[in-house]
N, C-alpha and C positions, 0 to 999 in steps of 0.2 A: 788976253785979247785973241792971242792964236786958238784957245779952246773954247772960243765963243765961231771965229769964222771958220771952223772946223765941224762943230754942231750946225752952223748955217749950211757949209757948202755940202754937207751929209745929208743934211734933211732934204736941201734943196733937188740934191740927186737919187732921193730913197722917193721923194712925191711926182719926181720927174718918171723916172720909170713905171712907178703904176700906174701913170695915166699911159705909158706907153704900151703896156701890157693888157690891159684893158679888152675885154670884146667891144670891137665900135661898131658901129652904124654900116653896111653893108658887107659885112663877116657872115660865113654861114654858122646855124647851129649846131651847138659842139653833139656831137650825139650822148645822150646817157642813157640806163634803162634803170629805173626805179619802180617803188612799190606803190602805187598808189593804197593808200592805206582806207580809203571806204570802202574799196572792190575788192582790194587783195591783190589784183592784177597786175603784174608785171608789166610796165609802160615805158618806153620805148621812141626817142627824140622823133623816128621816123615815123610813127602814127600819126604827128600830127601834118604830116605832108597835104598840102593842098589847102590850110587851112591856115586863117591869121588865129596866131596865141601869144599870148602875155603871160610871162615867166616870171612868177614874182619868188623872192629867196627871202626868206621869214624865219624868227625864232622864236621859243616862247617867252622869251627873255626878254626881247626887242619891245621896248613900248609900242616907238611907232611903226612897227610890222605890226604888232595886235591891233592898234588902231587904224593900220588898212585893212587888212582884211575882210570885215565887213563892206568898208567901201567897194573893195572889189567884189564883193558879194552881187552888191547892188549894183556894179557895172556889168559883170556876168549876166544878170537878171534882164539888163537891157538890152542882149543879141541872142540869135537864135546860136545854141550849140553847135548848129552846122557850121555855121560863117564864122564864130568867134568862141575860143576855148580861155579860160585865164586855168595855168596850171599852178599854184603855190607850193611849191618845193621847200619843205622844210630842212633847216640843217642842223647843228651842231645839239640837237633833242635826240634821247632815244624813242621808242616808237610808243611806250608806253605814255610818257609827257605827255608827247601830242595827240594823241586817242583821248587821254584826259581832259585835255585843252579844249578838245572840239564836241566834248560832248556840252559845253558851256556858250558854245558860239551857234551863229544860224547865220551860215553863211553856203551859200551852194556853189562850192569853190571842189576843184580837183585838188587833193593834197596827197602829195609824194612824198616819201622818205628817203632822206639822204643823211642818215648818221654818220657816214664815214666821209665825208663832205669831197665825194669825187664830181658829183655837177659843180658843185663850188668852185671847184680848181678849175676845172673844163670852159667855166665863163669867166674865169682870174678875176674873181671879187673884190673889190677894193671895200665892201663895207658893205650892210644890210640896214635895212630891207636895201634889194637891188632889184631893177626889174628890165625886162629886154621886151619889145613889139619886136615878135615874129612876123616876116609874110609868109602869104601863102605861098611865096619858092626855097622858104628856110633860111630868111636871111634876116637881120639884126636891123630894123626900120629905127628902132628908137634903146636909148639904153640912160637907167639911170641910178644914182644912190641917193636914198631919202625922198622926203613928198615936203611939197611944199601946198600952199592952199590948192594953189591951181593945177594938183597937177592931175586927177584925176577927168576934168574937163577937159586939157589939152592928152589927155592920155583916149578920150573918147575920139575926140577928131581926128586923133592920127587913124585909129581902130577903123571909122569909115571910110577915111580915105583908101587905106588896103581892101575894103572889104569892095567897094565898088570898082577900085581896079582890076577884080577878079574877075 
């Protein structure tokens, strides 16, 4: 009995803390610089200043990461790039994986490389896919782990809502 309520009050304080470590809802963003891997360019948390983005963290591994990413394809496809960026930051792939991967998808997504998985730690992931709404003053509107049906609809409405408070 003791090494049953020893496994509880363990778990219970191992699931407490990461929700406490968690980036939440009006945190600013952690700065990174990664590689965006279609340009080659060197990109940089502070580029996106003045602009609402949505940070998705994806692997090739992850089903349902592969199965948003299109979606976000298609929600990217519905704002102008000036007003709304989606960035999908790959992680725990080397760069060749995902060069592979995407020559298989058609998705007109920003995809960054993060092998050594330092944005990962920087937004303290509790799990993948994860995703944060940025605003446009660099702060943490919305934050989640996993999709559920709805969540790319409620993931648009927040997107307007920052973008007309601009």
């Amino acid at each position: 009995m003791k090494a049953i309520l020893n496994v509880v009050l363990t778990t219970t304080i191992l699931a407490y803390s990461m929700n406490a470590f968690c980036l939440e809802k009006g945190q600013a963003l952690p700065h990174f610089s990664l590689t965006d891997l279609r340009s080659g360019n060197l990109i940089q948390s502070d580029d996106f200043k003045g602009k609402v983005i949505y940070i998705d963290f994806w692997a090739t591994w992850c089903a349902p990461c592969i199965e948003g990413l299109p979606k976000l394809g298609k929600l990217q496809n519905s704002f102008s790039k000036d007003q709304f960026q989606v960035v999908a930051i790959n992680v725990n792939d080397d760069v060749e994986t995902v060069e592979a991967y995407l020559e298989k998808i058609d998705a007109n997504l920003m995809i960054l490389s993060d092998p050594k998985n330092i944005a990962l730690s920087r937004f303290k992931l509790k799990g993948i896919p994860s995703g944060f709404l940025i605003s446009q003053d660099g702060k943490v509107v919305l934050s989640h782990t996993g999709y559920d049906a709805n969540f790319i609809k409620h993931l648009k409405k927040e997107i307007h809502k920052q973008i007309k408070s601009q």
